[in-house]
N, C-alpha and C positions, 0 to 999 in steps of 0.2 A: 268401691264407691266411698265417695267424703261428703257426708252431710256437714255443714257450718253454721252455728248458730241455733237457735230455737226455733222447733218446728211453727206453723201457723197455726194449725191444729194437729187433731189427732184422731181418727174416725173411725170408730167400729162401722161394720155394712155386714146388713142384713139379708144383702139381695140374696137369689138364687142362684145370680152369674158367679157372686163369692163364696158363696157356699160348695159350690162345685169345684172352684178356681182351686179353694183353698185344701176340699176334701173334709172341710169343717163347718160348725154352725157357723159361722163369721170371716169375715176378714178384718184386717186391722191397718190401717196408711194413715204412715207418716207423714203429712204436708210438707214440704218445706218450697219456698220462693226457686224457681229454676236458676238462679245465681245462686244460693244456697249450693249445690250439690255440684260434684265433681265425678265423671267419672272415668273410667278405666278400662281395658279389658273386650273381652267379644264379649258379646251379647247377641240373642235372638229378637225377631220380635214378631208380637200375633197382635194385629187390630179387630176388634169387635165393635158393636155397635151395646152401649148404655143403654139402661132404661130410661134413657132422657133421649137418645133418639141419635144421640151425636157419638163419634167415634172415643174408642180408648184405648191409646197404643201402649203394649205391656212388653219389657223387655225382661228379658228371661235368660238364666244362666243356661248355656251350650251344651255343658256338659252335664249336669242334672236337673237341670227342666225347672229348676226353683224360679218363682216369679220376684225378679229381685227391685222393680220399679215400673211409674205406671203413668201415662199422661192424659189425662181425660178431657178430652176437649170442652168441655163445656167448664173448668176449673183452668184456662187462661192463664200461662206465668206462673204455673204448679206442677209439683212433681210428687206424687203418692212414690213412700219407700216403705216397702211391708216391716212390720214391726219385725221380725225373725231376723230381718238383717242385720241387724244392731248389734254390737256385742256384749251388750248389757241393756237391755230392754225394762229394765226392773223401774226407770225413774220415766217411762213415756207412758202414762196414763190416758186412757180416751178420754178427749172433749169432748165427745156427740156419739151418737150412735142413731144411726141414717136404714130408712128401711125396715121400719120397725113392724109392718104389716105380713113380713116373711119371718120375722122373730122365731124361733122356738122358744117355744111355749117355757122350757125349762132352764131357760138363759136372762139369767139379769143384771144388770149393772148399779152400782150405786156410782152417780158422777155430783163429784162436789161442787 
């Protein structure tokens, strides 16, 4: 996968569907514009339904299960790329942090 450009944002989620997804307190997606992103390769993929009601189709590596991109219907002309994917993640800071009512309690963010 080739992202280009500067993401739209940058989203910590707090839900529970991420927290499971990810095996962690959070998940972390990449925004970028679906002209932005190029990709490659096989892929799987699993659709769920959002806490907003509407679908989210997650494409996922075949061969070890990593969730490597995500399209949520309700986010139109966007394409979530999990922060892990990146080969240097050290310059992609979160914008927001979404689902704050699922928070643990022991996780905080300072966003400038």
């Amino acid at each position: 996968m080739i992202a280009d450009g500067e993401p739209v944002k940058i989203s910590v989620c707090h839900c529970r569907a991420c927290q499971r997804r990810t095996g962690s307190a959070f998940g972390v997606a990449v925004f970028f514009q679906a002209d932005q992103i190029e990709t490659s390769g096989a892929s799987s993929t699993y659709v769920r339904s959002g806490d907003s009601g509407r679908s989210i189709e997650f494409r996922f590596c075949p061969a070890c299960g990593s969730a490597v991109f995500w399209m949520p219907e309700f986010r139109k002309g966007l394409v979530a790329v999990a922060l892990g994917c990146f080969a240097d993640p050290s310059s992609l800071a979160p914008t927001q942090s979404v689902h704050e009512e699922s928070r643990l309690e022991w996780v905080s963010f300072d966003f400038a």
